[in-house]
N, C-alpha and C positions, 0 to 999 in steps of 0.2 A: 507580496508579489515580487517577484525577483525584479534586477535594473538591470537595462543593458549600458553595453560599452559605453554609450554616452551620458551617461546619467551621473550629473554626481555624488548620487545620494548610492552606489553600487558601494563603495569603500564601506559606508557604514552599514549595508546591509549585512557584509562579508563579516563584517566585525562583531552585528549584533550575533548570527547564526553559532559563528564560533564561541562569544560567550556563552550563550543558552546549550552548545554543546559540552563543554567543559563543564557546564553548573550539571547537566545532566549525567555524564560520567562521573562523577563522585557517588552520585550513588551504588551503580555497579561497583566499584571499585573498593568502598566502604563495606560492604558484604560480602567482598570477595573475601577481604582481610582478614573480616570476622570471623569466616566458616575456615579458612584456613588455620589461623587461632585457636578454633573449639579442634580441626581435626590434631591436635597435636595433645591431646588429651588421651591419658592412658586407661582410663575409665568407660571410654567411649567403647558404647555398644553397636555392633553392626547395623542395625539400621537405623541409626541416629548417624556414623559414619558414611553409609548411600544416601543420604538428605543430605547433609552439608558436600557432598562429591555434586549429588545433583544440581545444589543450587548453586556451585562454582561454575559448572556447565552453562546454564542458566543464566546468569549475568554477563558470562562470556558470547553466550547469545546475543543479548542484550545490549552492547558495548559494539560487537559487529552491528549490528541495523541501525544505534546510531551512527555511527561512522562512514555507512555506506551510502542513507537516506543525504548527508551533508555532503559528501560527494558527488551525487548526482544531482544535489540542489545545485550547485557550485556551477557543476557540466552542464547544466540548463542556460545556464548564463553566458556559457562559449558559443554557449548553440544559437543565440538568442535571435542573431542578425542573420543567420544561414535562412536558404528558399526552403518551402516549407516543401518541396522536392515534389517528384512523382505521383499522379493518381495513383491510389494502393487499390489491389481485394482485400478483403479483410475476410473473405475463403480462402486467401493462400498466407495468413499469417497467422488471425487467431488460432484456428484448429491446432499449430503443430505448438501454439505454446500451450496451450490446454493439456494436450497430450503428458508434457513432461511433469504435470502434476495430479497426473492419474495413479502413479504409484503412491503419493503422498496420500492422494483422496481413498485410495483402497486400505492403507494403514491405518486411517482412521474410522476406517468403516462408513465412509460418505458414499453418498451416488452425485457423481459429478458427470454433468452433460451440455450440451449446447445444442444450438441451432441457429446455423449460418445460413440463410439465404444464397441460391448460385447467381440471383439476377440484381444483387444489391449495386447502387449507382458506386461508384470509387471515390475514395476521402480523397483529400487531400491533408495528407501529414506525412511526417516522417518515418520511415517507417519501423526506426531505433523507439521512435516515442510512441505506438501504435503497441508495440511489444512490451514497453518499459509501465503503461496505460493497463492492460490484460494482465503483466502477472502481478503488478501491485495490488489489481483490486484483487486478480484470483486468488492470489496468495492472502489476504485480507476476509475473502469469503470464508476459507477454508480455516484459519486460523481459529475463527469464532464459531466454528460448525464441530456439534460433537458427535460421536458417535451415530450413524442413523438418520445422519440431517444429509439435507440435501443441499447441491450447489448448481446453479443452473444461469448459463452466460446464454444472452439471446440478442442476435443483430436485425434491428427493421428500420425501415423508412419513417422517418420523420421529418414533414415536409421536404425542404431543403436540405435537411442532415439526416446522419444515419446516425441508430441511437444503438448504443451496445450498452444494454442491460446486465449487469452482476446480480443474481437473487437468491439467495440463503436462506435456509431455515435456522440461522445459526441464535446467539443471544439475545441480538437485535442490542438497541443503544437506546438509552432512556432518551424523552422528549427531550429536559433540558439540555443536554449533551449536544444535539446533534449544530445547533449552530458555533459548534466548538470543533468540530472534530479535524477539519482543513488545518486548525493551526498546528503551529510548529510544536513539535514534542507532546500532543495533546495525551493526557495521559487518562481519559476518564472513563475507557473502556476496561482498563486495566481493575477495576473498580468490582467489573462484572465476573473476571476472570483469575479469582482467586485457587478455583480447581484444574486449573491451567497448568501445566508444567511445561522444561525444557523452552526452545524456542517459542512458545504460544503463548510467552506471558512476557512484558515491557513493553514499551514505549517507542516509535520509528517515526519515521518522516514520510510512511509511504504516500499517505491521501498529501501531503502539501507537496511532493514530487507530480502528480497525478494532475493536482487544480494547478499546478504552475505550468506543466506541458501544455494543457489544454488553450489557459490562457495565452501562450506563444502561437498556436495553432489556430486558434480562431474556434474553439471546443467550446463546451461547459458541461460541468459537473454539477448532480442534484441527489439528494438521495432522503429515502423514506425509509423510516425504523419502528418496530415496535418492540420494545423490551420483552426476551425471552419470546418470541415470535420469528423474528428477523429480521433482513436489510434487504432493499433493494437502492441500488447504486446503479444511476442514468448518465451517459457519456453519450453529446454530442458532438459528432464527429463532422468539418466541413465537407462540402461535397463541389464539385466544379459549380452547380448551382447555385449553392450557401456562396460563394464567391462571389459571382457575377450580379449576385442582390445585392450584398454588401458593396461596391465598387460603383 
């Protein structure tokens, strides 16, 4: 869980993040080396040469998601003490991020869809972390979704809160896994995704960006998996109601 300004255990959070980021960069970086290495071989045959070009891409994927998932860990923490701002629709914000990874979902041959409700109550969240919440999980659905699967985002009432649904037909996550997957760098879906290439194979921060918003908001995150089946991933959102219980 991240620490705010006041805290004085923030210094050593900041410190453990960036060691576990460093120890996690060596690995890209150690295979960058190597494929660069082998391309410098005059024996090498063309597609032995598109395999080590691919997997330089690859790492460099790789290297980006950690980097960015640690920066927006970081920016959570600027954020920490800010109003958790304006009643949102979340009809006037999921849809347009969905949108932007309809070209993505069409490349991979997925059907990716939703359903927003026009008469859902208004969260209360920010509405950076409302956005930041959608495309980490969409981007997460989509990633473990091959060919022919489907991805399917749905918002409803749930008592007090409103609950935005992520639901895939993608690999799903084995049982032991799933009380692992929040943590930082978890890496044991990577496991499942060995026929993965480009961006859709390594290791990010996105679910510990996701449980850490949530928990500044007053949210929670839950999710149910079945190996080679799917995920579905539950996001409780407050609502002026969820407030005035709590309070």
């Amino acid at each position: 869980m991240l620490k705010n300004n006041n805290n004085p255990d923030l210094a050593d959070f900041k410190d453990e993040l960036i060691m576990h980021l460093l120890q996690e960069l060596r690995t890209p970086l150690t295979n960058m080396k190597t494929a660069l290495t082998l391309l410098d071989s005059p024996s090498l045959k063309p597609l032995q040469r598109q395999k080590y070009v691919d997997l330089i891409k690859q790492e460099c994927d790789r290297q980006n998601s950690l980097i960015n998932g640690a920066i927006e860990l970081l920016d959570l923490e600027k954020l920490a003490e800010q109003q958790v701002g304006s009643p949102l629709n979340l009809l006037e914000i999921v849809p347009g991020v969905i949108s932007t990874y309809q070209p993505l979902a069409e490349e991979k041959g997925l059907q990716l869809s939703y359903s927003i409700p026009v008469d859902l109550p208004l969260v209360l969240c920010q509405e950076s972390w409302v956005k930041q919440i959608t495309i980490n999980l969409l981007h997460n659905s989509i990633k473990y979704t091959l060919k022919g699967g489907q991805v399917f985002v749905q918002a409803s009432v749930q008592g007090d809160y409103i609950q935005l649904e992520f639901r895939d037909s993608g690999m799903g996550i084995p049982l032991s896994d799933i009380p692992k997957i929040f943590d930082r760098f978890y890496r044991g879906r990577t496991l499942l995704s060995t026929h993965l290439t480009g961006a859709d194979t390594g290791v990010g921060l996105g679910l510990t960006v996701v449980q850490n918003i949530l928990l500044h908001c007053g949210g929670s995150i839950s999710v149910t998996s079945q190996a080679g089946v799917g995920s579905r991933f539950r996001v409780l959102l407050p609502t002026l109601e969820s407030k005035k219980a709590i309070s």
